[in-house]
C-alpha positions in Angstrom: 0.0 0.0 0.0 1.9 3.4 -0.8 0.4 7.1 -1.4 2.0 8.4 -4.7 3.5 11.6 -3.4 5.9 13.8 -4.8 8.7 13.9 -2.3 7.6 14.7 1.2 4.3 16.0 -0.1 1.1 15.6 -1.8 1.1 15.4 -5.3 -1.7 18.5 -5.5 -1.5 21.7 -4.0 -4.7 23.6 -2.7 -4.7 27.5 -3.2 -7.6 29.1 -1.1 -8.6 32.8 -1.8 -11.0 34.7 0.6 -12.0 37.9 0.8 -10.7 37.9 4.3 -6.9 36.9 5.0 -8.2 35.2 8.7 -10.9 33.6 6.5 -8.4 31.8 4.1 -6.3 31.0 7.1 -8.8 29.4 8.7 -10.1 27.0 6.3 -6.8 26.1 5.6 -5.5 25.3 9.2 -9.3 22.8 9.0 -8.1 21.6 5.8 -4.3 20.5 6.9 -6.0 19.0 10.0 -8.0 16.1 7.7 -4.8 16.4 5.6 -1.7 17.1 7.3 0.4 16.0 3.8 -1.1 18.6 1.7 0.5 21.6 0.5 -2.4 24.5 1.5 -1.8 28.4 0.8 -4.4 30.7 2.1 -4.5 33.8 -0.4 -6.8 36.2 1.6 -7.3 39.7 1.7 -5.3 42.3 -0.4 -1.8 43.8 -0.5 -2.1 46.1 2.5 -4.0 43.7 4.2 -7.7 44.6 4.3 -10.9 42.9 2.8 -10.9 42.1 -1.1 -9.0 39.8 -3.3 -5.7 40.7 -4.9 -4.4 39.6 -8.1 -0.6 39.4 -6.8 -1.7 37.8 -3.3 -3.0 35.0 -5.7 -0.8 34.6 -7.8 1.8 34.2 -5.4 0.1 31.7 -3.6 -0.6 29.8 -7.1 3.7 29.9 -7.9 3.9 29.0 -4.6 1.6 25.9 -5.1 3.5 24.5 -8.2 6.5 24.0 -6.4 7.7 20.6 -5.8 3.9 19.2 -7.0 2.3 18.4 -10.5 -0.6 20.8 -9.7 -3.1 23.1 -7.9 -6.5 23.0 -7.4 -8.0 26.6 -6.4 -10.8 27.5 -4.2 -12.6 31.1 -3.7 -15.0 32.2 -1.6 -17.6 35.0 -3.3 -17.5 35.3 -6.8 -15.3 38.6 -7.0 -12.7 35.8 -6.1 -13.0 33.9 -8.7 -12.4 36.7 -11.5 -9.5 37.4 -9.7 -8.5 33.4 -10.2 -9.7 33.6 -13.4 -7.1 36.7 -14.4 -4.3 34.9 -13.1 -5.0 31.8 -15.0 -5.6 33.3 -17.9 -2.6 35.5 -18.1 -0.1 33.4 -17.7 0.1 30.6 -20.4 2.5 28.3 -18.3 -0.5 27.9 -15.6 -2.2 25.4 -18.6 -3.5 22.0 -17.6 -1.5 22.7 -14.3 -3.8 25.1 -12.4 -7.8 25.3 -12.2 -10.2 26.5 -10.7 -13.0 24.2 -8.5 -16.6 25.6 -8.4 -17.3 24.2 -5.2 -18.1 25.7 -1.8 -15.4 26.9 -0.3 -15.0 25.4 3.2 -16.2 21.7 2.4 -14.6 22.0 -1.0 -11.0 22.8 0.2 -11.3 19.4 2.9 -13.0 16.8 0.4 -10.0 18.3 -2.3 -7.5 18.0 0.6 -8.2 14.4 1.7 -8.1 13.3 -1.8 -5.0 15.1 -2.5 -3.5 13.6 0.4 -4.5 10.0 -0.8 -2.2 10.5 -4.2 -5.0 12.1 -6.1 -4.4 13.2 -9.7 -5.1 16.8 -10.4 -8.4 15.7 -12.2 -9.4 14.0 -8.7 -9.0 16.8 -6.3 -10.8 18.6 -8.0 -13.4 16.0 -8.8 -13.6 16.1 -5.0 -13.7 19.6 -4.1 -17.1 19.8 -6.9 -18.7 16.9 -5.6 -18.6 18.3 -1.6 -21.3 20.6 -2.8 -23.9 18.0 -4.1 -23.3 16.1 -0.7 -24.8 19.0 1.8 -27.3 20.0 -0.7 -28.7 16.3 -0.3 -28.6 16.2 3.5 -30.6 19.1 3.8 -33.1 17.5 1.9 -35.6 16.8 4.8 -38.5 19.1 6.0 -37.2 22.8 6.9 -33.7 22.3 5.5 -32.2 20.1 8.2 -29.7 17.7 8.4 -30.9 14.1 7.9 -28.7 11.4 8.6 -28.7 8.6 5.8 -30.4 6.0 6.5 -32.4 2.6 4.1 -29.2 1.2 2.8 -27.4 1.0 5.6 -30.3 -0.4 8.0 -30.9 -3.1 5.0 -26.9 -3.8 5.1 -26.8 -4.1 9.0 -29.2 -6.6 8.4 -27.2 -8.5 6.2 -23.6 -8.4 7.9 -24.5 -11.3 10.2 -25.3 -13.4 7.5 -21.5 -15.4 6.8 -20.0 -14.5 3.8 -16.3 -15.5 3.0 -16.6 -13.6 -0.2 -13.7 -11.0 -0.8 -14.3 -7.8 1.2 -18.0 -9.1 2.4 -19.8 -6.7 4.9 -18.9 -7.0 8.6 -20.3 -4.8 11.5 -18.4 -2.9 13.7 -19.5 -0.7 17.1 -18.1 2.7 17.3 -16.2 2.9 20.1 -15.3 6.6 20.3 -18.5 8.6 21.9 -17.9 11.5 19.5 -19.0 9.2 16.6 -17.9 9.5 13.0 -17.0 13.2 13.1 -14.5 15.2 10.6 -11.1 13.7 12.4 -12.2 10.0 12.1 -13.8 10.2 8.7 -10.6 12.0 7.8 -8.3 8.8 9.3 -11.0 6.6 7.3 -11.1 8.1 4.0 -6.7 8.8 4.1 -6.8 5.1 4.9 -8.6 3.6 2.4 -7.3 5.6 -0.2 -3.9 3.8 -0.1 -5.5 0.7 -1.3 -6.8 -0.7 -4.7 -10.4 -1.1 -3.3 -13.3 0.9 -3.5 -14.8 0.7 0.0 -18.4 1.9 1.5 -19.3 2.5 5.2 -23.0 2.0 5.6 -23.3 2.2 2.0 -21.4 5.0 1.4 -18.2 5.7 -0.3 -15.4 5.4 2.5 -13.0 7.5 0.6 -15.7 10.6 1.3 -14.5 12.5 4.2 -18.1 14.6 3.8 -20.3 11.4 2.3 -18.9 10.0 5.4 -19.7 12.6 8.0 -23.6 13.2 6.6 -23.9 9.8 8.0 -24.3 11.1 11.6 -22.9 8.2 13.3 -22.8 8.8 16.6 -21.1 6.7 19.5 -22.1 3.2 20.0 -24.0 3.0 16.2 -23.0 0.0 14.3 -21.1 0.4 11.1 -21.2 -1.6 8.1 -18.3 -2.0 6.3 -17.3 -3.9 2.6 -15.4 -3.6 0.5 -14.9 -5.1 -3.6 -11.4 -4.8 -5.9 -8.2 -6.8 -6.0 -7.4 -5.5 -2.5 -10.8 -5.6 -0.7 -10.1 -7.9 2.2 -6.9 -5.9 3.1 -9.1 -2.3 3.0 -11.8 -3.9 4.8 -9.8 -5.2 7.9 -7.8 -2.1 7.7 -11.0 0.3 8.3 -12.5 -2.2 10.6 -9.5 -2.2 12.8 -9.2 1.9 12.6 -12.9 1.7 13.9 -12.4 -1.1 16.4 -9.6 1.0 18.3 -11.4 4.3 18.5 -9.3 6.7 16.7 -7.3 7.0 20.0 -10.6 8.5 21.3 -12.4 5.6 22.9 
């Protein structure tokens, strides 16, 4: 199991531009928690430091970015960012097919992108990732007034299956969360990293493991039972290795 990396760090780079300097900071400190191999620049604020967006600010950040990585995947904030983004792109004819621009939202955009960058995601991945996070809230705030709705069908109809014996290759087995906190951002992070790393695709109640966000709309709490299974040439291996992950907590039980 290896993470392709390029030296010491992912092979993507995440550029995130705010309006507000603490605002870019901010996301990105959240980001390198789920992601601590990532490469993230916060490009907030402008040159004398107040609220707006800056065309040198980003485009540091973006030169910045392409150091020592095959890419960058950018994030903005209000739309005012992104014609800033867009400028810098489009003025500089070496940023071609090695810099884009994610319409995605900007805080659960920049972790999905960073987790997937972090598991030796291609450029075309992150920012796969970064697009998808905003389909994944808009669903689980499908329920009466807008709240959050934890999913549910699939994975009551899998828990139902997992005691059945099955020796197939990554088969479902049940697992308690141990840690009371549940299945928040720092587990699902460990999870997603995790399973990345091997040649299996791998769902958690029926959903993809390799989600940070698909995995947190679950709303696992403490002492719900998981459902984990797995299917590829390395599904046992990714299986046992998220079972065991769950089994000891996260260093949290």
């Amino acid at each position: 199991m290896t993470t392709p990396q390029v030296g010491d760090r992912a092979r993507i780079a995440l550029v995130l531009v705010s309006h507000s300097a603490r605002l870019a900071q901010g996301a990105a400190e959240l980001a390198a928690q789920m992601a601590p191999g990532v490469l993230l620049l916060p490009a907030g604020g402008t040159d004398d430091g107040s609220l707006g967006t800056s065309y040198d600010v980003v485009s540091t950040a973006v030169d910045g970015g392409l150091v020592g990585t095959e890419g960058v995947v950018v994030l903005a904030d209000l739309g005012s960012a992104v014609m800033t983004i867009e400028s810098v792109i489009e003025l500089d004819d070496s940023l071609e097919g090695r810099v884009v621009l994610a319409d995605a939202p900007f805080v659960e955009g920049a972790v999905a992108a960073a987790v997937t960058a972090h598991g030796g995601g291609s450029l075309a991945e992150v920012l796969a990732s970064a697009e998808a996070a905003g389909s994944t809230f808009a669903q689980s705030a499908a329920g009466a007034g807008g709240g959050f709705v934890p999913a549910a069908g699939p994975a009551d109809q899998l828990a139902g299956a997992a005691g059945i014996e099955d020796d197939s290759p990554g088969a479902p087995r049940a697992v308690t969360l141990r840690n009371p906190l549940g299945l928040h951002a720092r587990p699902a992070a460990i999870l997603a990293r995790l399973v990345a790393g091997y040649d299996a695709k791998v769902t958690i109640n029926g959903v993809n493991a390799a989600s940070v966000l698909e995995m947190m709309k679950l709303g696992a709490t403490g002492g719900r039972e998981l459902v984990i299974a797995a299917e590829g040439p390395q599904a046992n291996e990714a299986r046992d290795a998220a079972l065991a992950a769950v089994e000891g907590g996260f260093g949290e039980a």
